[in-house]
MIVEX-587287 format. One record per residue (C-alpha): residue number from 1; x, y, z; residue in one letter. Coordinates in steps of 0.2 Angstrom, whole numbers. Layout:
REM MIVEX-587287
 seq    xx    yy    zz type
 NUM     X     Y     Z    a
...
This chain:
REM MIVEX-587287
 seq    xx    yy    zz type
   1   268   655   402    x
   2   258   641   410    x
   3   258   630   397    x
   4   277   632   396    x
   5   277   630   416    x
   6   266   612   415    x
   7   276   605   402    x
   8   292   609   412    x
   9   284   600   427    x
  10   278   585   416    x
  11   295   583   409    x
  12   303   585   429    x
  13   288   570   433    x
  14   290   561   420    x
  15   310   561   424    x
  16   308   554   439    x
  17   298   543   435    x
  18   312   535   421    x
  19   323   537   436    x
  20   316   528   448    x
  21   311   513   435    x
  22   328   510   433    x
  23   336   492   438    x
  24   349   493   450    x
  25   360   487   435    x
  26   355   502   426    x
  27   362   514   438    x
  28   378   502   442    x
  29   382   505   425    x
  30   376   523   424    x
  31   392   529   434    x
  32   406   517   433    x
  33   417   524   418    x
  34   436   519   413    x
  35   440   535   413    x
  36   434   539   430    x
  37   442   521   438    x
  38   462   527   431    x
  39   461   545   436    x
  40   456   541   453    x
  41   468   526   454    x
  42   482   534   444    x
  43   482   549   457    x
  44   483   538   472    x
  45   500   526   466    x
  46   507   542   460    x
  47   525   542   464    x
  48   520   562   473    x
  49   512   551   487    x
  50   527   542   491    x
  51   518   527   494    x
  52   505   533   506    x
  53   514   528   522    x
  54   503   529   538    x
  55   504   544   547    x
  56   513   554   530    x
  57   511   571   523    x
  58   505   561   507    x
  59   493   552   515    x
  60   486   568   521    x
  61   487   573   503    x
  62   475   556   499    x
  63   464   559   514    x
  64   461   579   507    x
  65   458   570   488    x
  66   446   556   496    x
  67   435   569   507    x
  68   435   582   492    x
  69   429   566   482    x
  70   415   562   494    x
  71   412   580   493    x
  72   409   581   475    x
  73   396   566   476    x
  74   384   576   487    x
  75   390   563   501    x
  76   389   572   519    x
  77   401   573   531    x
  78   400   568   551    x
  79   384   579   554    x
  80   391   580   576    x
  81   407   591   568    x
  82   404   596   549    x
  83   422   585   545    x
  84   424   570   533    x
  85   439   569   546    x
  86   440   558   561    x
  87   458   562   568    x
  88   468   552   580    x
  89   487   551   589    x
  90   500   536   582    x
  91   514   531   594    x
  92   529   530   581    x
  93   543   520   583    x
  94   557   520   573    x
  95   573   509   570    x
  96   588   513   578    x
  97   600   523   569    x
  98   616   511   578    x
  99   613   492   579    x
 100   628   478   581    x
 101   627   462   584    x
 102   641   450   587    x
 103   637   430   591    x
 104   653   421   595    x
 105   665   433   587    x
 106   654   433   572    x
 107   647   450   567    x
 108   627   447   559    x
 109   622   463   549    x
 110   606   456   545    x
 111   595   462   562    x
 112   579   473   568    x
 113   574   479   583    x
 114   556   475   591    x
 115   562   482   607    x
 116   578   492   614    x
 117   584   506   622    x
 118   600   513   620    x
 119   614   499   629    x
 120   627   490   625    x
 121   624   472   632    x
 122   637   457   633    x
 123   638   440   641    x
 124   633   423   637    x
 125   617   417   630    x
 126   605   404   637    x
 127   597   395   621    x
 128   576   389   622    x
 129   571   380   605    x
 130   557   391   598    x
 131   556   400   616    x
 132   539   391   622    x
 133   532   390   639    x
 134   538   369   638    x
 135   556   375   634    x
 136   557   387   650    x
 137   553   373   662    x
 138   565   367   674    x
 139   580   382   668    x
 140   583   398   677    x
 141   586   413   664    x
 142   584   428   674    x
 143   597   440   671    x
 144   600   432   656    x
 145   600   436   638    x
 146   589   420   629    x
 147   593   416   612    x
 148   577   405   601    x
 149   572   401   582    x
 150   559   413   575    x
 151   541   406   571    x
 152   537   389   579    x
 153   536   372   576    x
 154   524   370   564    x
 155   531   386   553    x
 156   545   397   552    x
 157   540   409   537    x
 158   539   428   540    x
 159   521   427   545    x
 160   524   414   559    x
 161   537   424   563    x
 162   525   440   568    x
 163   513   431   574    x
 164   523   423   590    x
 165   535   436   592    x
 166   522   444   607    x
 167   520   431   615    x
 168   540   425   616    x
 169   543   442   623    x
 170   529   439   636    x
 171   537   423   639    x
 172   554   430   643    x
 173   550   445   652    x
 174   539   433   663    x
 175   553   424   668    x
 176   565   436   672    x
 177   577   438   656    x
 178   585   453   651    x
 179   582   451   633    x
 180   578   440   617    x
 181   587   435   601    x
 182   576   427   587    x
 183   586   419   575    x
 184   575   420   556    x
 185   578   409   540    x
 186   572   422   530    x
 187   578   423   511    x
 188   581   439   504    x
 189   565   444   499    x
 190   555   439   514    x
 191   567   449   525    x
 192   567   465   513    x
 193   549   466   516    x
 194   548   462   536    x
 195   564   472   538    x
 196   553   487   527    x
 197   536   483   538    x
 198   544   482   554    x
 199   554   499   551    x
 200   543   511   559    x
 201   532   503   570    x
 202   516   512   573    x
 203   503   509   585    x
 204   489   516   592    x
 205   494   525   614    x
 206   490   514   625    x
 207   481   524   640    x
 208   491   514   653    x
 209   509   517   643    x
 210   515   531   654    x
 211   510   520   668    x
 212   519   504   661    x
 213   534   500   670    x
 214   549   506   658    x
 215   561   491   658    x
 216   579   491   646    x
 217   574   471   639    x
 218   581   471   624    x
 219   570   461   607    x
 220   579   458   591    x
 221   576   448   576    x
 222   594   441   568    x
 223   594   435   549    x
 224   605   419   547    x
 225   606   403   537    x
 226   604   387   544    x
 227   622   378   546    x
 228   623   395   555    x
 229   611   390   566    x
 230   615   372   568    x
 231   632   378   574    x
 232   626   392   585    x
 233   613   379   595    x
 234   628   368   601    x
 235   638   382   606    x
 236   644   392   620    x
 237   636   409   612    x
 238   642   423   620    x
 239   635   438   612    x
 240   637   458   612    x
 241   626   472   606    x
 242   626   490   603    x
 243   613   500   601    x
 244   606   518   601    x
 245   589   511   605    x
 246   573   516   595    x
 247   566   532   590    x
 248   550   538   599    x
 249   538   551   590    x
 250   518   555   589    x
 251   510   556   572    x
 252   494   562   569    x
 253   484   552   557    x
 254   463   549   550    x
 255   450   540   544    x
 256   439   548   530    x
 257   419   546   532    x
 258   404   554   523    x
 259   387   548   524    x
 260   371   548   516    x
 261   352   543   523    x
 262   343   531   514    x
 263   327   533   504    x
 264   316   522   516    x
 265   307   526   529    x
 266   311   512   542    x
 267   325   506   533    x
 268   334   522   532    x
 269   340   518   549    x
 270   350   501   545    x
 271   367   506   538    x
 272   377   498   525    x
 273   397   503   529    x
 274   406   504   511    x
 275   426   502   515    x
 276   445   502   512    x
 277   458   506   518    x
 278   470   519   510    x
 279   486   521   517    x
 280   501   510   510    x
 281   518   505   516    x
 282   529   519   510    x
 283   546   520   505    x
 284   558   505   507    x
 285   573   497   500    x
 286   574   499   479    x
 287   570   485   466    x
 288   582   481   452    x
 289   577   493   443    x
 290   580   507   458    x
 291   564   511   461    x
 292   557   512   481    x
 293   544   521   480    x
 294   531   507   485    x
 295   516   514   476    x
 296   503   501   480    x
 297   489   503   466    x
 298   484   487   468    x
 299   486   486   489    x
 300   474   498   491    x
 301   472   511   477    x
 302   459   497   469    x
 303   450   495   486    x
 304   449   515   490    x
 305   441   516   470    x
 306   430   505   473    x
 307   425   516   487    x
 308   424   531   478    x
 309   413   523   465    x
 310   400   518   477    x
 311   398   532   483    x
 312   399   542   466    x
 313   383   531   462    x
 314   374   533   479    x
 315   376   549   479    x
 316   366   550   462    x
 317   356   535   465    x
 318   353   534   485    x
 319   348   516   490    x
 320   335   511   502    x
 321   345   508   518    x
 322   357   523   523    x
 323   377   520   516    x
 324   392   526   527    x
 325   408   526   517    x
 326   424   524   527    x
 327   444   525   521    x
 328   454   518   535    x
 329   473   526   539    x
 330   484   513   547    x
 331   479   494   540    x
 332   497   492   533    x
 333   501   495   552    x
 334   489   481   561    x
 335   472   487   555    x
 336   475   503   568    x
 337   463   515   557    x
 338   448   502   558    x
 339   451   496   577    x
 340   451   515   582    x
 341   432   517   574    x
 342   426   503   582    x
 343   433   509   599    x
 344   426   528   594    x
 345   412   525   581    x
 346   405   541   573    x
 347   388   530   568    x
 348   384   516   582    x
 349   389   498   579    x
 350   371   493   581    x
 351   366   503   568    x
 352   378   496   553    x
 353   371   479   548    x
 354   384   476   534    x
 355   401   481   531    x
 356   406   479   514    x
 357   424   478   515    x
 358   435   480   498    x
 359   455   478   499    x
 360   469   465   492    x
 361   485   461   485    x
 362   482   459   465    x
 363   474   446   456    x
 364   480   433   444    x
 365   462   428   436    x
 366   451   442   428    x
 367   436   431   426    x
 368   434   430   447    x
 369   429   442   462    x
 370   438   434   474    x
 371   427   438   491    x
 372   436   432   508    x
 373   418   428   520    x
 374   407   428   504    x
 375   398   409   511    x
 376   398   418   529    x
 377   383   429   526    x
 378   367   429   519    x
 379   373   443   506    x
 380   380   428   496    x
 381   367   430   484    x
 382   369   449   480    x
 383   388   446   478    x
 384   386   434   467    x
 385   373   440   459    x
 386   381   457   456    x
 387   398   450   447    x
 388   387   438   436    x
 389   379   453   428    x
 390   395   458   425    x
 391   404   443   419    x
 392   415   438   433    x
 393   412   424   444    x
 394   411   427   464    x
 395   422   414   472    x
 396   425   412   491    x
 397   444   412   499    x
 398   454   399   488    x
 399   471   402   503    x
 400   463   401   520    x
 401   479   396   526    x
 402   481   412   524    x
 403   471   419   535    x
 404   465   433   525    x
 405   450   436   532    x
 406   457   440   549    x
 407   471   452   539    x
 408   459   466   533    x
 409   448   480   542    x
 410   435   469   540    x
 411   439   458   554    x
 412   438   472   566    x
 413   421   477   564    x
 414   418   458   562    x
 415   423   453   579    x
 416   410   465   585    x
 417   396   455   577    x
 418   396   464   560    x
 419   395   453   544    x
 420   408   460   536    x
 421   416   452   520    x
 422   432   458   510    x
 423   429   460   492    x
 424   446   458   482    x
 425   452   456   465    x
 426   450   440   458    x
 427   465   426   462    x
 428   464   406   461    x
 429   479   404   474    x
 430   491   416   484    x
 431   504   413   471    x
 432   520   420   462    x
 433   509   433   453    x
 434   500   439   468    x
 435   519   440   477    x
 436   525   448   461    x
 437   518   465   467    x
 438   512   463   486    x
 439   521   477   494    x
 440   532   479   479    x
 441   539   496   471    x
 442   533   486   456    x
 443   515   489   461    x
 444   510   505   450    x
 445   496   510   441    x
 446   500   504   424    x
 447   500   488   427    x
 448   484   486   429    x
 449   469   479   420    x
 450   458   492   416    x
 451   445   482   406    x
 452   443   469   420    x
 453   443   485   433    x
 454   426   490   425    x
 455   420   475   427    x
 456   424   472   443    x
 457   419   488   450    x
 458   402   488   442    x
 459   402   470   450    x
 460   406   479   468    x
 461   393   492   466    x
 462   377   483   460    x
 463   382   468   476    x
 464   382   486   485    x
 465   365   489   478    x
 466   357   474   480    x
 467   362   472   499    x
 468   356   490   503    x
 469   336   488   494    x
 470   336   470   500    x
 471   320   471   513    x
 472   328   456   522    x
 473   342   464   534    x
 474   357   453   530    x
 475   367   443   545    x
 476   379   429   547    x
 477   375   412   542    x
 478   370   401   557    x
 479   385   393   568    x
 480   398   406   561    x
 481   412   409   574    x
 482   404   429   574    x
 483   387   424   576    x
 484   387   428   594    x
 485   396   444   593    x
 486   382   448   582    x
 487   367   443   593    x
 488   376   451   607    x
 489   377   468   596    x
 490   360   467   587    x
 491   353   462   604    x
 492   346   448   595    x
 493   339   430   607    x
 494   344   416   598    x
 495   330   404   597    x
 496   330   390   608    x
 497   333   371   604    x
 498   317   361   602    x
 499   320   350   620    x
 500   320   331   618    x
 501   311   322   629    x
């Protein structure tokens, strides 16, 4: 009986032993297995999940499959509640179920509502270029309804659009108008998908809302073309609207977090964040084929796997510094899920020296990893690292006109002071075949690369690896824009420049 006893401990010693000699390539490849990559992306783009809108029964469904997940890999949840869940309040808005326009006589189906309550406006219309502070100067407009072209100057595409939008109506309401047209040149496509975005705006209560002045200014986006426009610039442009105003309801939406210490004793209290976002956009208008279900398995289901498989290998291979995984609700929705974190962190700020971000809208090279920041830290050379093992090449942001890195979660914990790159698929250029499936009901599960998947993800999980054991704590590379976020954060004195006599 003793012998039989020693020989079970040698072979439990000597187990550990083979265990703990093994690379860090060794245990990437250990747990990230094809079959393991479909199931969990197949489940997510189901068409059951309806497209995992924020705020949704189905993202629910995914939230429930995600913490279960975690769960299952021996990761811990939120040790202050015993949850995987950290709830929170959205402020829906939805469009109005009545909205007519008429400019001149002339009846334009093509219109959202940013703002309005129920009315029926009429009068003439006061038009302001692109509605800048310049093109107010030296005109009186209050009590007046102001008619402006959508974007700027510089750009008029869907995305300038958004972005200025804000400010006009800050603009207008400062001067006294009573409400604002914004005249779009959206093609079809581009106005499908803003029209499908802007549907049900969502945002996180504001604390002052019910203590904000309640005012009936009206906001809407017109879709025209631009002889339209020309003509509508030079003339008198009367206008009527009727609407019955916006639809206000409170959704209750999460993040998903586990956690799991590190092995080290000192640098078990450094945390590496592992994250995606996992909600998508929804249901919106049907494709050629009919389809509307807008399944996103590349925008996010990829990001949230990759997640998952983290954590699957942690959770058997625990790394030096401690890992917290996060799935953020929202992102499709203005990156709500990750700005409520960093307003209401479970784990302190301070505390996570690295978010490792993973999200993105396809790929159209399998022989990349894309990373949006990767020259931004000094982690480069475990990123790189990591996809060279793997065969894949780690490239930095080939758009930056698109200002990616400032479009996912990661920029939220970022602006904080944590380095925080996003890890995509691999693309060469933001380009038809990356716009073939972004938000698209053509965006499903098998259409994907598996092959290039593995490689990718086993890519994802040794950078993972190799950032968590490294004993240097990683940071931003000097003079970056979040440097001083960081310092502030970190509570780190920059050294001082040598003086000159």
């Amino acid at each position: 009986m003793k012998t039989a006893k020693l020989f079970l401990l040698l072979s439990a010693l000597t187990l550990n032993t083979i265990v703990s000699a093994q690379t860090d390539t060794e245990k990437a490849t250990k747990t990230v297995d094809k079959n393991k990559i479909e199931g969990h992306i197949y489940f997510l783009a189901d068409d059951a999940l309806n497209g995992r809108a924020t705020g949704s029964p189905e993202l629910k469904i995914a939230a429930s499959y995600l913490a279960n997940t975690l769960r299952g890999y021996g990761i811990q949840p939120n040790p202050a509640t015993n949850s995987y869940y950290q709830s929170f309040k959205l402020s829906q808005t939805a469009q109005p179920s009545l909205l007519k326009v008429s400019i001149d006589g002339e009846n334009y189906p093509h219109t959202i509502a940013v703002k309005a309550k129920a009315a029926s406006p009429s009068g003439k219309a006061v038009y302001l270029g692109f509605g800048s502070e310049e093109d107010y100067r030296g005109i009186d407009v209050r009590g007046k309804l102001i008619m402006v072209k959508g974007g700027t100057s510089e750009a008029s595409d869907a995305r300038a659009i958004y972005g200025s939008h804000k400010e006009k109506q800050q603009l207008a309401v400062k001067n006294g108008a009573i409400g604002l047209i914004e005249m779009t040149l959206l093609d079809q496509e581009w106005w499908s998908r803003i029209s499908h975005f802007m549907g049900e705006n969502v945002k996180i209560p504001d604390a002052m809302d019910d203590q904000n002045p309640k005012t009936d200014f009206i906001h809407l986006w017109v879709n025209t073309t631009p002889e339209k426009l020309d003509v509508l610039t030079n003339s008198k442009l009367s206008y009527s609207i009727e609407t019955d105003g916006k639809k206000e309801k409170t959704l209750i939406t999460q993040n998903v977090i586990g956690v799991l210490e590190g092995t080290d004793s000192k640098l078990k209290d450094e945390y590496i964040m592992y994250s995606a976002h996992y909600d998508h956009v929804g249901i919106g208008t049907p494709d050629a084929t009919g389809d509307s279900i807008y399944n996103g398995a590349r925008d996010n289901a990829i990001g949230t796997t990759a997640v998952l498989s983290m954590a699957e290998n942690i959770g058997k291979f625990p790394t030096k510094r401690s890992a917290i995984f996060i799935f953020f609700t929202g992102e499709e929705k203005g990156l709500l899920g990750s700005q409520y974190y960093v307003e209401n962190p479970i784990f302190p700020l301070k505390q996570i020296v690295y978010g490792f971000n993973t999200d993105g809208g396809g790929y159209n090279n399998t022989k990349l990893a894309t990373v949006i920041g990767l020259n931004r830290t000094t982690a480069q050379k475990h990123i790189v690292a990591g996809a060279a093992t793997f065969g894949l090449e780690a490239i930095d942001d080939p758009a930056p006109e698109q200002g990616l890195f400032d479009r996912s979660d990661n920029v939220s914990f970022a602006s904080k002071g944590v380095p925080a790159p996003t890890y995509s698929t691999g693309f060469d250029a933001f380009d038809d075949e990356i716009n073939k499936y972004y938000h698209q009901a053509g965006d499903e599960a098998d259409s994907l690369d598996f092959d290039y998947l593995l490689k990718f993800y086993q890519g994802y999980v040794l950078s993972g690896r190799l950032i968590a054991n490294d004993p240097e704590t990683p940071f931003w590379i000097k003079g970056d824009k979040y440097e001083a976020a960081a310092n502030v954060l970190y509570e780190i004195v920059p050294e001082a420049s040598p003086i000159k006599n």
